[in-house]
C-alpha angles and dihedrals in degrees: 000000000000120000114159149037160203132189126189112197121198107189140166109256098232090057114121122264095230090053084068092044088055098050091050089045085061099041090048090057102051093044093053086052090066099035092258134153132211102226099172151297137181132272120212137154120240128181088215126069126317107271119194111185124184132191119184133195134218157157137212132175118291091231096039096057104120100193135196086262125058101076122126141194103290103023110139109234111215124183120203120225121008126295127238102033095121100038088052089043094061097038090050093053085044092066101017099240109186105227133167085232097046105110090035081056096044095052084046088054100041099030112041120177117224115241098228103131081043093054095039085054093052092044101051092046085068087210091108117097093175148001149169140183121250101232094135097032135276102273087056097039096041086048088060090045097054087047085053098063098019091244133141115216140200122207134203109239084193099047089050114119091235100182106232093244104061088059088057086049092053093041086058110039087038091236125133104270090195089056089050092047088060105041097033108090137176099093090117088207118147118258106202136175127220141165121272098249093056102029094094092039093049094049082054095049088050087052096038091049112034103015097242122135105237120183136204097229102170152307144287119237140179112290094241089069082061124233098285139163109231095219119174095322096320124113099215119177131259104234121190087244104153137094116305121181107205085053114097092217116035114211084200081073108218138090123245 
């Protein structure tokens, strides 16, 4: 669970105060809705960017950590939440699409809720052999998982959590909004194998217990059947296409 932290600000020296205090209004009450305390940070000027950097601490039970390794042939991968909210979100403010969805899809993108009861149900269930966060997008962090545990995997495109408005953001801006679904990160939803025998029931507990939609999206196989997306009868390839940030142009296309 997390517990502390800590936030280093950056900041030009001519910003407005209440600009701060409105950053630290909404970091207090997201921390108070998890039971966490801002211990400290550092302040500092800077003549660049802003730059808000947080670091949070933790602990979790020795016997409940669910880690990126542990996954075997045959475990059922699940992802809580839908996929591509934030990235059409920020395509859609970019250039300024008018969608029935718009302003659902722009809190999703600026104001993301962290999965923790989420991840506290799947790791007390100790059905879980692996699992990682989608901060870069699922075809990326699904990638490291698979190196990880020397795995391939094959995914589902129709069983894939599209959110409804990034279909209305593709429609409009004529792009792949499966593409974008899996490229586009910063979901921050929980990616998380089973076995097959505990994958469904697991996706039910999430959304039991906590209220969260949670979907069984694919399998993993062994590495030598390749990491793939099973769509309409094609076997397309799942390429590591989100953001990355040691490369010096992302695919994923945005900036972080």
């Amino acid at each position: 669970m997390p517990r502390h932290a800590l936030i280093s600000l950056a900041v030009p020296p001519t910003l407005e105060l209440r600009w701060v205090d409105d950053l630290y209004y909404g970091l207090e009450e997201l921390s108070a809705a998890f039971g966490v305390t801002i211990v400290g940070g550092n302040l500092a000027t800077t003549t660049g960017p802003i730059v808000v950097d947080v670091t949070v601490l933790g602990e979790v039970e020795e016997d409940l950590v669910v880690r990126r390794t542990g996954a075997r042939e045959g475990d059922r991968l699940l992802v809580t939440g839908t996929l591509g909210a934030p990235a059409a979100a920020l395509l859609a403010w970019e250039a300024r699409v008018e969608i029935p969805e718009r302003d659902r899809l722009l809190t999703a993108h600026r104001r993301p809720r962290p999965r923790v009861h989420e991840g506290r149900v799947v790791s007390q269930s100790r059905w879980a052999t692996a699992m990682i966060d989608l901060s870069d997008g699922l075809a990326t962090d699904l990638t490291r998982l698979c190196d990880a545990n020397g795995l391939g995997v094959r995914l589902e495109a129709d069983a894939l959590p599209v959110d409804p408005g990034l279909y209305q953001v593709a429609h409009q801006l004529r792009i792949d909004a499966l593409d974008l679904a899996l490229r586009g990160g910063e979901e921050y939803e929980l990616l998380v194998a089973a076995p097959p025998a505990h994958a469904q029931a697991l996706a039910e507990r999430i959304r039991t217990e906590v209220g969260t939609a949670a979907t069984v999206i694919g399998e993993f196989v062994p590495a030598a059947q390749g990491r793939a997306v099973e769509c309409q009868g094609r076997r397309v390839p799942l390429l590591p296409t989100g953001w990355d940030h040691f490369r010096q142009e992302s695919t994923a296309d945005r900036s972080a």
